[in-house]
VEXDRENZA-968814 format. One record per atom (N, C-alpha, C): residue in three letters; atom name; x, y, z. Coordinates in steps of 0.05 Angstrom, whole numbers, plus 5000, padded with zeros to 4 digits. Each point is the difference from the previous one (the first is absolute). Layout:
residues N
+--------+-------+------+-------+------+
: vodren : mimar : east : north :   up :
+--------+-------+------+-------+------+
:    ALA :    CA :    X :     Y :    Z :
...
+--------+-------+------+-------+------+
***
This chain:
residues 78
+--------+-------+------+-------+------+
: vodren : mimar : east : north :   up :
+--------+-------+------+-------+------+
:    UNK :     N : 3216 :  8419 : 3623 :
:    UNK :    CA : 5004 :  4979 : 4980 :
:    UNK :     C : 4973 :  4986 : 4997 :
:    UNK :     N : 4998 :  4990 : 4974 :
:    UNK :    CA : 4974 :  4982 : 4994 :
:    UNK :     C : 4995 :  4971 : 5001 :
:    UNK :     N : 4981 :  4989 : 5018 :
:    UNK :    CA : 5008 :  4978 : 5004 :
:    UNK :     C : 4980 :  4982 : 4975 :
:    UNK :     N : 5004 :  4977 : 4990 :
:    UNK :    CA : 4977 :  4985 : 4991 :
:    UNK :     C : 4988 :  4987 : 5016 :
:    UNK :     N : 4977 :  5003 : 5000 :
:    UNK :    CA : 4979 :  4978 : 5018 :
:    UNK :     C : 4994 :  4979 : 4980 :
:    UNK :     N : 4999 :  4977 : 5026 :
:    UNK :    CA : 4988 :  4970 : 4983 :
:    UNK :     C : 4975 :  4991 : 5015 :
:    UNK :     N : 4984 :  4989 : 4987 :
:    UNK :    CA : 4975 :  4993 : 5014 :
:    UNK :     C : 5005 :  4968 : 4987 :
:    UNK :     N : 4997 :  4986 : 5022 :
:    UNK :    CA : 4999 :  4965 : 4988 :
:    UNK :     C : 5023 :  4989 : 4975 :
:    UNK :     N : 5011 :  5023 : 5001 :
:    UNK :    CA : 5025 :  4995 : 4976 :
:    UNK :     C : 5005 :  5018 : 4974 :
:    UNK :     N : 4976 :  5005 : 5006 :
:    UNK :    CA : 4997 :  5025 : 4972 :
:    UNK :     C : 5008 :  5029 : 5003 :
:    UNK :     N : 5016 :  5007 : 4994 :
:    UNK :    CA : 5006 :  5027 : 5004 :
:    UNK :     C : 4981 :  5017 : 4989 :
:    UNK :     N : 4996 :  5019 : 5014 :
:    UNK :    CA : 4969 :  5026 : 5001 :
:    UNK :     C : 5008 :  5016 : 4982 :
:    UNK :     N : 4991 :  5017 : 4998 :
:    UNK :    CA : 5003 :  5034 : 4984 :
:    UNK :     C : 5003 :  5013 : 5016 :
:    UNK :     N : 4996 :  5000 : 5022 :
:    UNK :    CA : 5000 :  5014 : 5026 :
:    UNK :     C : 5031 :  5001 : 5016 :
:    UNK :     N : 5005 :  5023 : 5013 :
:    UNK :    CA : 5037 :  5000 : 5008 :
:    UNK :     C : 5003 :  5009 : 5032 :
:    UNK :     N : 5010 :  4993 : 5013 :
:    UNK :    CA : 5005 :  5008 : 5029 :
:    UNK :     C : 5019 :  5023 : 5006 :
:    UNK :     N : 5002 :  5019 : 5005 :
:    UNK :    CA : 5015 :  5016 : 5000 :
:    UNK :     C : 5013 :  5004 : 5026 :
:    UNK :     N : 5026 :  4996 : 4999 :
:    UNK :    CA : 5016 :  4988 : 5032 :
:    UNK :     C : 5007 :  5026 : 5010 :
:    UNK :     N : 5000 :  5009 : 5027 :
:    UNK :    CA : 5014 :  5012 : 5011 :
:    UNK :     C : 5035 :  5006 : 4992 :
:    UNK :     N : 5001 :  4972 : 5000 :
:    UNK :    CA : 5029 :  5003 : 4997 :
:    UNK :     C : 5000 :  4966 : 4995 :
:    UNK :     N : 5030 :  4989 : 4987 :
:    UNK :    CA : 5006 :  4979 : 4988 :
:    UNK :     C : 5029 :  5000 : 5000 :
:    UNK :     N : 5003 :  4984 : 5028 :
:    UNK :    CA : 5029 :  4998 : 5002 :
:    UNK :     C : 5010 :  4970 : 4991 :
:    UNK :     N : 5031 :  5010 : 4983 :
:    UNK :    CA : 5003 :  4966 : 4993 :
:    UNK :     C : 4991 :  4984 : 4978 :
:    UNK :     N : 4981 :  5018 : 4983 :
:    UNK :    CA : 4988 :  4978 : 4986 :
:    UNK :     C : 4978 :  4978 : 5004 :
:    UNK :     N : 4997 :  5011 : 5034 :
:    UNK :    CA : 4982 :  4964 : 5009 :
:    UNK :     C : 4999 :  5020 : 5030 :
:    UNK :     N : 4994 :  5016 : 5013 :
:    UNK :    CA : 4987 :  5005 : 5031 :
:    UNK :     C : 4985 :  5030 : 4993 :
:    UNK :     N : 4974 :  4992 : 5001 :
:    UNK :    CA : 4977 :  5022 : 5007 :
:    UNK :     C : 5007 :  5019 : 5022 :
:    UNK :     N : 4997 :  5025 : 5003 :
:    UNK :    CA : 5004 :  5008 : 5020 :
:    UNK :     C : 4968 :  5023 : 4999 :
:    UNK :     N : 4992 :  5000 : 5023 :
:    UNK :    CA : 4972 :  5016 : 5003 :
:    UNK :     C : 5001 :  5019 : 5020 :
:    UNK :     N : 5005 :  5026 : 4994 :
:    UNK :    CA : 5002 :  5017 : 5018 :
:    UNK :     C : 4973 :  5015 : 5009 :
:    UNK :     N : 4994 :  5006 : 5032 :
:    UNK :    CA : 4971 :  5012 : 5008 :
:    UNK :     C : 5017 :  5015 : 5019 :
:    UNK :     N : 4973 :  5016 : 5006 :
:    UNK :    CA : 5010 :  5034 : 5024 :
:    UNK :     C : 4976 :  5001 : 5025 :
:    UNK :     N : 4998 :  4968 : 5003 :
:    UNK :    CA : 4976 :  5009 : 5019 :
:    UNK :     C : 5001 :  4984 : 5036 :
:    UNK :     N : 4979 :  5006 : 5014 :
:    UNK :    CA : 5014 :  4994 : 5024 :
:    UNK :     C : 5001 :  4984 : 5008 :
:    UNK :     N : 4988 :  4981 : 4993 :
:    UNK :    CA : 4999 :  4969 : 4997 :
:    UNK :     C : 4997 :  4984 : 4977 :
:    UNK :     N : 5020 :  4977 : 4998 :
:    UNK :    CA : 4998 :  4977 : 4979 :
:    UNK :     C : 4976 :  4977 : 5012 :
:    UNK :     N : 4989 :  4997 : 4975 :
:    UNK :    CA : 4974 :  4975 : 5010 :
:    UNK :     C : 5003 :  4984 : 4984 :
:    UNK :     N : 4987 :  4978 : 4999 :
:    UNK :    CA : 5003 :  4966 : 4995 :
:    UNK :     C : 4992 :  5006 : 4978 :
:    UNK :     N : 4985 :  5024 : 4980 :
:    UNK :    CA : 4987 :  5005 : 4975 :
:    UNK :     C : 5025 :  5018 : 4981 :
:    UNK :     N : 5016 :  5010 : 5015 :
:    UNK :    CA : 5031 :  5013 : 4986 :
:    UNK :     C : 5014 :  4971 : 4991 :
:    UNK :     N : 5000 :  4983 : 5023 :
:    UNK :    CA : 5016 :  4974 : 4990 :
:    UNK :     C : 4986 :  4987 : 4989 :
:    UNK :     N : 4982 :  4997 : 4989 :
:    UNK :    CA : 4981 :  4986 : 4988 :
:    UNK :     C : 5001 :  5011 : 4966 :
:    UNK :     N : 5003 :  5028 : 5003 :
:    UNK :    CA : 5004 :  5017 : 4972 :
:    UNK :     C : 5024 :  4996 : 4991 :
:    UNK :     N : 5024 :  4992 : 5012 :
:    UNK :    CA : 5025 :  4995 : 4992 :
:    UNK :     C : 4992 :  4966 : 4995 :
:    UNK :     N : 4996 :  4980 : 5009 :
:    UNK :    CA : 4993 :  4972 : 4994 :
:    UNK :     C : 4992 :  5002 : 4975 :
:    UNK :     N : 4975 :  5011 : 4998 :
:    UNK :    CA : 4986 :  4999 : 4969 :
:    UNK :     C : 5020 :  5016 : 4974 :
:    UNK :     N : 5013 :  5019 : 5010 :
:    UNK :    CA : 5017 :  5010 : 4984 :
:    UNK :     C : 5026 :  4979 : 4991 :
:    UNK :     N : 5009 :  4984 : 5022 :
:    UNK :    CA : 5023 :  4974 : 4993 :
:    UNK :     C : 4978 :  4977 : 4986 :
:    UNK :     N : 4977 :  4999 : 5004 :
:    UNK :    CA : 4984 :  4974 : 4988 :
:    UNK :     C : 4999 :  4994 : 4969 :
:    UNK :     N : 4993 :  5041 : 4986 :
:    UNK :    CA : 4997 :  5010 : 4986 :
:    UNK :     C : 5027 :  5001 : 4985 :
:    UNK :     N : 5023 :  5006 : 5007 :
:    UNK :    CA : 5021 :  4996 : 4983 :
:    UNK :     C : 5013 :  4973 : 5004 :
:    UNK :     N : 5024 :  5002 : 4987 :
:    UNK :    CA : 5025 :  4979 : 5010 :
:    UNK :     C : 5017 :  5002 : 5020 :
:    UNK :     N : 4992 :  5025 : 5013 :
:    UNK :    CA : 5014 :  5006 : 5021 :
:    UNK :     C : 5000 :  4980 : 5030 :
:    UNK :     N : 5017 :  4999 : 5020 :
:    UNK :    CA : 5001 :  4975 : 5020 :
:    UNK :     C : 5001 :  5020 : 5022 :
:    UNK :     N : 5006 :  5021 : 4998 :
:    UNK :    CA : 5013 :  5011 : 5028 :
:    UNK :     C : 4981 :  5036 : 4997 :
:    UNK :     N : 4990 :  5005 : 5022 :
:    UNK :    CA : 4996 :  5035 : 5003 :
:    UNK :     C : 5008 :  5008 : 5025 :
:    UNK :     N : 5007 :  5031 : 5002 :
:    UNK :    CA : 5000 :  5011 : 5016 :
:    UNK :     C : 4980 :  5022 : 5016 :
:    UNK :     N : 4985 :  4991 : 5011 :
:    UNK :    CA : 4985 :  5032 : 5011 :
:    UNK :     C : 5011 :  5012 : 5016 :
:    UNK :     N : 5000 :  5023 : 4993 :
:    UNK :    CA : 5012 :  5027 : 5026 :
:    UNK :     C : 4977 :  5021 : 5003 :
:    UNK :     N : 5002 :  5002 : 5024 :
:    UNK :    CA : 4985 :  5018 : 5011 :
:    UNK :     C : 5011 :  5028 : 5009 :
:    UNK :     N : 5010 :  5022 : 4989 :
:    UNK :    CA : 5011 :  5023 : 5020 :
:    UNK :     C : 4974 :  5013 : 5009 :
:    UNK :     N : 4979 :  4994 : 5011 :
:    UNK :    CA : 4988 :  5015 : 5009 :
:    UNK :     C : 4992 :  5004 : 5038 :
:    UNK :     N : 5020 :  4985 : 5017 :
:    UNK :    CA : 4999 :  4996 : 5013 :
:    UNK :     C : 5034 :  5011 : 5015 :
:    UNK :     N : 5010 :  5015 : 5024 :
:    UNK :    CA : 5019 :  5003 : 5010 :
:    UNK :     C : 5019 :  4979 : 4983 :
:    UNK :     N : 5002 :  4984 : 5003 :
:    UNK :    CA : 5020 :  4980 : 4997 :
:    UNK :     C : 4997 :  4984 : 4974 :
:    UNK :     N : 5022 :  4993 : 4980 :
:    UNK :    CA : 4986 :  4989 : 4973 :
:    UNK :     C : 4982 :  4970 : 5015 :
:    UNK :     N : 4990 :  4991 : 4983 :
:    UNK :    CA : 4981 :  4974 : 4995 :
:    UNK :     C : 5006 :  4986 : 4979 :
:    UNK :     N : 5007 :  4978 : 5003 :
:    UNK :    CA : 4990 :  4979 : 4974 :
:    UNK :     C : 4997 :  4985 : 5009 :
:    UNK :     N : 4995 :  4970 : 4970 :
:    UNK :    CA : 4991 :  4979 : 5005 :
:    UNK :     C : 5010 :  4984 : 4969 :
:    UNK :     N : 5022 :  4986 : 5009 :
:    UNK :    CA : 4995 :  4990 : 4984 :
:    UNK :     C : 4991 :  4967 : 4984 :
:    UNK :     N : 4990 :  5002 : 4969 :
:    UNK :    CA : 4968 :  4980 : 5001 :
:    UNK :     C : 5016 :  4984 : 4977 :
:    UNK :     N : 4994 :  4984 : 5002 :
:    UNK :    CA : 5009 :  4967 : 4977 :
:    UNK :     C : 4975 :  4988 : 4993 :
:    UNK :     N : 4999 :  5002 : 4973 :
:    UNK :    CA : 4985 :  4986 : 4986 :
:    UNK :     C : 5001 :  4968 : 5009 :
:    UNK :     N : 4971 :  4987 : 5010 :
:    UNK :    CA : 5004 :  4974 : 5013 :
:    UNK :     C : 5013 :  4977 : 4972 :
:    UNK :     N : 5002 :  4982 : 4997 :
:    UNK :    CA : 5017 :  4986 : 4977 :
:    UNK :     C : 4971 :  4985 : 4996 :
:    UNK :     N : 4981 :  4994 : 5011 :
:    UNK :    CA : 4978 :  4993 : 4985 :
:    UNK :     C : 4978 :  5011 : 4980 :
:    UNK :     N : 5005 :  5025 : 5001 :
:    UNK :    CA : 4985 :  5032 : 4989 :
:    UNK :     C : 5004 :  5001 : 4978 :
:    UNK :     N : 4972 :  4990 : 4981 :
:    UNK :    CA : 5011 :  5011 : 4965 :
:    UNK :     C : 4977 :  5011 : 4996 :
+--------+-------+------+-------+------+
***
């Protein structure tokens, strides 16, 4: 699904393209690798900053056991 990005209020030309979009309103970011880093959650933040979105999910299957994390747009972030 295509997301619109807003910069300062203005919506871009530019589109985010989601993994997945559950709901209408939760990002979900799927990776295959063996560790999640503070720069995966950091790519999902900017991705909720960038839309209207409040809520993501990261999953990780790249590790024995699933991984996530999931990230909330802080309520001061525009």
């Amino acid at each position: 699904m295509e997301l619109a990005i807003y910069y300062k209020g203005e919506k871009l030309y530019k589109y985010y393209q989601a993994d997945f979009v559950c709901y209408d309103k939760i990002i979900v970011e799927l990776k295959a690798l063996s560790e999640l880093t503070s720069q995966h959650e950091a790519q999902v933040l900017n991705y909720l900053k960038a839309t209207a979105f409040e809520l993501g999910l990261l999953i990780n299957f790249g590790q024995t056991s699933l991984q996530y994390k999931r990230i909330l747009k802080s309520n001061n972030s525009h």
